[in-house]
DOVEXTI-399933 format. One record per atom (N, C-alpha, C, O): residue in one letter; x, y, z. Coordinates in steps of 0.1 Angstrom, whole numbers, plus 2048, in hexadecimal, padded with zeros to 3 digits. Example, Ala and Ser with C-alpha at 12.3 -4.5 7.8 and 13.67 -1.06 7.14 Angstrom:
A8847C784E/A87B7D384E/A8847DF84E/A88E7DF855/S8807EA847/S8897F5847/S88180084F/S88680B850/
END
This chain:
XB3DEB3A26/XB4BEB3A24/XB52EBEA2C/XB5CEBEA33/XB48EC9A28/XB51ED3A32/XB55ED3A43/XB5FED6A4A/XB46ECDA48/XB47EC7A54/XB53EBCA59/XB57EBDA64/XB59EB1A51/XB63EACA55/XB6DEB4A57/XB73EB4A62/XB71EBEA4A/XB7EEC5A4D/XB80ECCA57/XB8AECEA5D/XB6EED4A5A/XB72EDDA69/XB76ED3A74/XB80ED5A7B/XB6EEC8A75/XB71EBEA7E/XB7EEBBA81/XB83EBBA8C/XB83EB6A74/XB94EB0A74/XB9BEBCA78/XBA4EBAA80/XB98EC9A76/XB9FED2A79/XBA3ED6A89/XBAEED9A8E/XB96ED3A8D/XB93ED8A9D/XB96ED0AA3/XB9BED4AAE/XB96EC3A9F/XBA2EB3AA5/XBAFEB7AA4/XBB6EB4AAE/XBB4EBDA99/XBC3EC2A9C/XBC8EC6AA3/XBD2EC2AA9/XBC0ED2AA3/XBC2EDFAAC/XBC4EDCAB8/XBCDEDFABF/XBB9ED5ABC/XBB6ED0ACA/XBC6EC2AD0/XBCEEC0AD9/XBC4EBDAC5/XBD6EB1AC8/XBDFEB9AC9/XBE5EB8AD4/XBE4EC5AC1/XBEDECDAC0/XBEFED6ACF/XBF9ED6AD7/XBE7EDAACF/XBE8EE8ADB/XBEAEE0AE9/XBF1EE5AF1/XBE1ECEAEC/XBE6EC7AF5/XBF3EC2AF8/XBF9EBFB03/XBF6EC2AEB/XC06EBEAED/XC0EEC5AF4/XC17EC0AFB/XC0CED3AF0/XC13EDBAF7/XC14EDFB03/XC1EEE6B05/XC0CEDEB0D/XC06EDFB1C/XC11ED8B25/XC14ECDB22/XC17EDDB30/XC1DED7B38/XC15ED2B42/XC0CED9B47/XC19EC4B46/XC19EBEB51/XC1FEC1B5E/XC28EBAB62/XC18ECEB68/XC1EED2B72/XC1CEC5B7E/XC20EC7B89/XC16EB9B7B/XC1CEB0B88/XC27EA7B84/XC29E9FB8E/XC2DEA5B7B/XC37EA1B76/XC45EAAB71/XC45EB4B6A/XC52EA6B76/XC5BEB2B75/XC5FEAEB63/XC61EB7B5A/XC60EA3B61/XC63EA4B50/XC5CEA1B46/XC55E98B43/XC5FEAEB3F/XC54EB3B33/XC5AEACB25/XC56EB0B1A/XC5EEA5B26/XC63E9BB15/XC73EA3B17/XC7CEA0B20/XC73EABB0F/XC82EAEB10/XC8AEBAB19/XC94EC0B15/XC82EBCB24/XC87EC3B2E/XC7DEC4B39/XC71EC3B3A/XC8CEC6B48/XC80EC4B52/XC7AED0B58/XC7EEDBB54/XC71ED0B61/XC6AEDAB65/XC66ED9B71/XC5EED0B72/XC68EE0B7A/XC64EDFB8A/XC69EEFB8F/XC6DEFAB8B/XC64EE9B9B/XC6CEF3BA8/XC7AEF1BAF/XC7CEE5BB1/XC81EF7BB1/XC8FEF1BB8/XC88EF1BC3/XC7DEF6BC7/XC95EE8BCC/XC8CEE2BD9/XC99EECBE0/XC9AEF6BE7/XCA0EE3BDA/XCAFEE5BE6/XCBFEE9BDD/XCC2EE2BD3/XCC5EF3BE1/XCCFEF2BD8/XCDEEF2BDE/XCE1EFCBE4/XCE7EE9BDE/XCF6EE6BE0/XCFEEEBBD5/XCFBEECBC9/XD08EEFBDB/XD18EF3BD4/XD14EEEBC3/XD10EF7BBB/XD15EE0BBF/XD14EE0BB3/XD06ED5BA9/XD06ED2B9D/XCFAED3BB6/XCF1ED1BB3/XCE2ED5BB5/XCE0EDEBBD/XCD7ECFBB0/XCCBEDABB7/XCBEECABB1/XCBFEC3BA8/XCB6ECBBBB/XCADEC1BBB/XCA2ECFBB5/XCA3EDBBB6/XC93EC3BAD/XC8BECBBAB/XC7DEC1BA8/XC7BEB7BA2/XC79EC7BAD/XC66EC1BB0/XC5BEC5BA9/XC5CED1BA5/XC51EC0BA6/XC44EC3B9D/XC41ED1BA2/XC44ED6BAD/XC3DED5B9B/XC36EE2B9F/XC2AEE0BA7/XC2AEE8BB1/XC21ED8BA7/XC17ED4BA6/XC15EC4BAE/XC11EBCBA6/XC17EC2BB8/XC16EB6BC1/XC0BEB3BC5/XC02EBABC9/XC0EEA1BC3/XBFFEA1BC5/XBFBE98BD2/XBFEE8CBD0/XBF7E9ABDB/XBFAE96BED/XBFAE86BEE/XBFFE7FBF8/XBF6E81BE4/XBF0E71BE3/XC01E6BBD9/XC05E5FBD9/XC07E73BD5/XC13E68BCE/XC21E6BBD4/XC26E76BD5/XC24E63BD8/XC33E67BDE/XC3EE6BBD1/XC41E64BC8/XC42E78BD3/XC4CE7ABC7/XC5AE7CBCB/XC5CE81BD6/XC65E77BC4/XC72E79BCC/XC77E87BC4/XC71E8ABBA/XC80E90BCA/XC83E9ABC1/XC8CE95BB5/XC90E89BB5/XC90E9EBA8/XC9BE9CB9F/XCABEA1BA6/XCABEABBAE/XCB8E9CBA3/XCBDEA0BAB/XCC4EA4B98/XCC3E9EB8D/XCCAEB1B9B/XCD4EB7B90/XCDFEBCB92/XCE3EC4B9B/XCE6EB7B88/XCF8EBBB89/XCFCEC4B81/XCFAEC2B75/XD01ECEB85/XD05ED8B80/XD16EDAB78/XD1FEDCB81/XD19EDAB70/XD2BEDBB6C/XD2AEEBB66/XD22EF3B63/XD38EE7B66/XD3BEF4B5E/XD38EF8B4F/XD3BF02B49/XD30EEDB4B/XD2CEEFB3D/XD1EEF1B3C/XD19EF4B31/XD17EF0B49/XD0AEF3B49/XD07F03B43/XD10F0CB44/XCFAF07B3A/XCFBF16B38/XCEDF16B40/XCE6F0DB41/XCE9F24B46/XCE4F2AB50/XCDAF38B47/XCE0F42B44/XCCFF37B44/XCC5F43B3E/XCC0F4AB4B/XCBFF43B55/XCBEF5AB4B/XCBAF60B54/XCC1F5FB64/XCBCF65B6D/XCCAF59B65/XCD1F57B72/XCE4F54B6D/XCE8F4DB64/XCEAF5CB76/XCFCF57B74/XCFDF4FB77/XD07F4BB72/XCF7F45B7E/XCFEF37B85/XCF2F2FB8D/XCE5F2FB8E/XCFBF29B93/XCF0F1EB9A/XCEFF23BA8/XCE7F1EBB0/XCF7F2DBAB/XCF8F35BB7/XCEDF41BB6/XCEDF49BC0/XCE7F42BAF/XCDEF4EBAA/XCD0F47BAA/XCC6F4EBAA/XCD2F38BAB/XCC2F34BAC/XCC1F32BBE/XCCAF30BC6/XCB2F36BBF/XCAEF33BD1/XC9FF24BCE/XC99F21BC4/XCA0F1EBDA/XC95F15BDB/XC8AF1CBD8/XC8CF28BDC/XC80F19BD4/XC74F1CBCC/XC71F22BBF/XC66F26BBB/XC7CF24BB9/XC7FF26BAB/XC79F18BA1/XC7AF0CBA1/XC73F21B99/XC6FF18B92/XC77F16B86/XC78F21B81/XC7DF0EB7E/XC87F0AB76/XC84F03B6C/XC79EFDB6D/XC89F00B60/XC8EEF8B55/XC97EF1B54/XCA0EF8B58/XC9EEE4B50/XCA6EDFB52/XCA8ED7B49/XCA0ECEB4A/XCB1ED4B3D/XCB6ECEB33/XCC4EC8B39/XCCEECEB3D/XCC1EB9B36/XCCCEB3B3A/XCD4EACB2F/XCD0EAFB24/XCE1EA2B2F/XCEAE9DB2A/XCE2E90B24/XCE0E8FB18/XCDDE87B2F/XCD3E7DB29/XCC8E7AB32/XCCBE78B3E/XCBDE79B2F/XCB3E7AB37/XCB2E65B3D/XCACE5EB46/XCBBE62B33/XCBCE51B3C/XCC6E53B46/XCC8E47B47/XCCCE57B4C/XCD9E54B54/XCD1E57B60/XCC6E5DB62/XCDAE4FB66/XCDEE52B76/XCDCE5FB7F/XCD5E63B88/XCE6E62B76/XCEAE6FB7C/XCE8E7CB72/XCEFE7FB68/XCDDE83B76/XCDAE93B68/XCE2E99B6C/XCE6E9CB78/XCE8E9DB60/XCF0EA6B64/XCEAEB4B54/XCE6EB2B48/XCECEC1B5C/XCE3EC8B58/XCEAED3B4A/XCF2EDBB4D/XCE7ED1B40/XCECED9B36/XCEAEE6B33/XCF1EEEB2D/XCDDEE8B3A/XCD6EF3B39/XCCBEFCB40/XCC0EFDB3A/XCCDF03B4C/XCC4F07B56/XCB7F14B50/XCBEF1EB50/XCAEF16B4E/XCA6F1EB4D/XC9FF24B58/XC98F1BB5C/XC9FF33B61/XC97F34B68/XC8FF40B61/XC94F45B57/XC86F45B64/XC7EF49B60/XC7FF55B63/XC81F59B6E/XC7CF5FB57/XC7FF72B5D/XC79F78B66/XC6DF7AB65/XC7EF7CB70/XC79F82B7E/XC72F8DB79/XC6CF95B80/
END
C-alpha cells in the first residue's frame, strides 16, 4: 500500500513539473509567446523560436504593437533590439493579426 502512494506520488510530481517546461522550438507556450525578436519596425516586431531546428522551415510571428500595449522592464517598443528574447501576450491567439497586449523582456 505504501508503495502505490509513493508511486502515485512520484507520477504526479513527475506530470506536474513537465507541464511546466517550455518549449524553446516552438514560440507559443499555451497562453503566451516566446521567442527571439528577429526584426523590429515603427509599430511591429516579428519573433522566432529560440531554438531552431535546421530540418523545419519556421516562418517568424509578426506583432502589433498599439497604444494599449503595456511593456515590463523596457519603455517601449523602441527600447527592444533584435535578439532579445521576449514574452508576448496577445488580444487573441486565433486572429490574423496578434496584436500584442503585453511585452515582457527580461532583466538585463
Amino acid at each position: 500500500m505504501k508503495l502505490r502512494v509513493v508511486i502515485l506520488f512520484l507520477c504526479n510530481t513527475l506530470l506536474v513539473s513537465c507541464s511546466d517546461k517550455v518549449d524553446l522550438s516552438k514560440t507559443y507556450q499555451g497562453d503566451y509567446y516566446y521567442g527571439v525578436v528577429e526584426e523590429v519596425w515603427d509599430n511591429r516586431f516579428t519573433l522566432v523560436p529560440i531554438e531552431i531546428d535546421p530540418e523545419v522551415d519556421i516562418a517568424p510571428r509578426l506583432f502589433f504593437i498599439t497604444e494599449a500595449t503595456s511593456f515590463i522592464n523596457v519603455e517601449s517598443l523602441a527600447s527592444i533590439e533584435e535578439g532579445y528574447k521576449v514574452k508576448v501576450w496577445v488580444e487573441d491567439v486565433n486572429s490574423d493579426k496578434l496584436v500584442a497586449t503585453k511585452v515582457q523582456v527580461p532583466e538585463h
